[in-house]
C-alpha positions as CSV (number, residue, x, y, z in Angstrom):
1,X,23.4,-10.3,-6.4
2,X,19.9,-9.2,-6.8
3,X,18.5,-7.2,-10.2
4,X,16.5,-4.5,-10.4
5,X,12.8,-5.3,-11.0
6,X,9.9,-3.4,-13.7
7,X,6.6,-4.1,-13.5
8,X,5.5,-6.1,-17.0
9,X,1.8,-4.6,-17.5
10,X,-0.6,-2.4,-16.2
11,X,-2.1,-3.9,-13.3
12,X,0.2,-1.3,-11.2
13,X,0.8,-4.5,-8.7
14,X,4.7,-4.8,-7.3
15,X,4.6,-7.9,-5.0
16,X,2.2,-10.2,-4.4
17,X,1.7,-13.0,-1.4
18,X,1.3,-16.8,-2.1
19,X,-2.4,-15.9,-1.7
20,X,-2.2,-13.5,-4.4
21,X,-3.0,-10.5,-2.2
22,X,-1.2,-7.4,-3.1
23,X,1.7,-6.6,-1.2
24,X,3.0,-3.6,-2.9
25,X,1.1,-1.4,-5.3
26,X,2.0,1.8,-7.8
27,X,-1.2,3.9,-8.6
28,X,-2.5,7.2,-9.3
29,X,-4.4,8.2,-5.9
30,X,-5.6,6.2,-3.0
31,X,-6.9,2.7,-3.6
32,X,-10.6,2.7,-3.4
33,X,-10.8,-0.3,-1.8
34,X,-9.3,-2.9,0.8
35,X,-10.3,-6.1,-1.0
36,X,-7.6,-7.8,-2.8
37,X,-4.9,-6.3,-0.2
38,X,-3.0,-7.9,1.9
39,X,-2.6,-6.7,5.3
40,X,0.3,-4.1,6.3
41,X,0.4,-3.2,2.3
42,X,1.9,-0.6,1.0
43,X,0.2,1.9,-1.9
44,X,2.5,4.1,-3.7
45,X,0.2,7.2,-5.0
46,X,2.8,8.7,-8.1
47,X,0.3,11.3,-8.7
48,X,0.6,13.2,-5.2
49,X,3.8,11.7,-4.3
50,X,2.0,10.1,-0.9
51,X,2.4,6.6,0.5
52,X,-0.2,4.8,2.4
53,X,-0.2,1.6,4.5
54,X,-3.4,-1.1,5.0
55,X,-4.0,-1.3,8.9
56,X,-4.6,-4.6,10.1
57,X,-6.6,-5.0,6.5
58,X,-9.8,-2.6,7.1
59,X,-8.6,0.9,6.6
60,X,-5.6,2.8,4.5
61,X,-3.5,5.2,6.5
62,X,-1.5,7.8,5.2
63,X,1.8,7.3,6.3
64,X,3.6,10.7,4.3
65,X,3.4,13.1,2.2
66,X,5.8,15.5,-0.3
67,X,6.1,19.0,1.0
């Protein structure tokens, strides 16, 4: 039986890969940057209630929004 999971400090990071890219982030607004993500990741904006997706590790998408 799996347990629910909290993120321990204020990095915002989720998941990680065994390279220590970021796999799934929480933030407030896009991510500035694609360094340090892995590809296909997934950014959870809290402030605007969007998600976005890393394509093939050179651009974020937005993928939806709240209406």
């Amino acid at each position: 039986m799996s347990q629910r999971h909290a993120v321990q400090d204020a990095t915002g990071i989720v998941a990680a890969d065994e390279n220590g890219d970021s796999l799934i982030i929480v933030s407030d607004g896009e991510p500035s940057s694609v360094e340090g993500y892995a590809k296909g990741a997934l950014a959870i904006d809290v402030t605007n209630g969007v998600l976005y997706v890393l394509n093939a590790g050179t651009d974020w998408q937005l993928v939806t929004t709240t209406s």
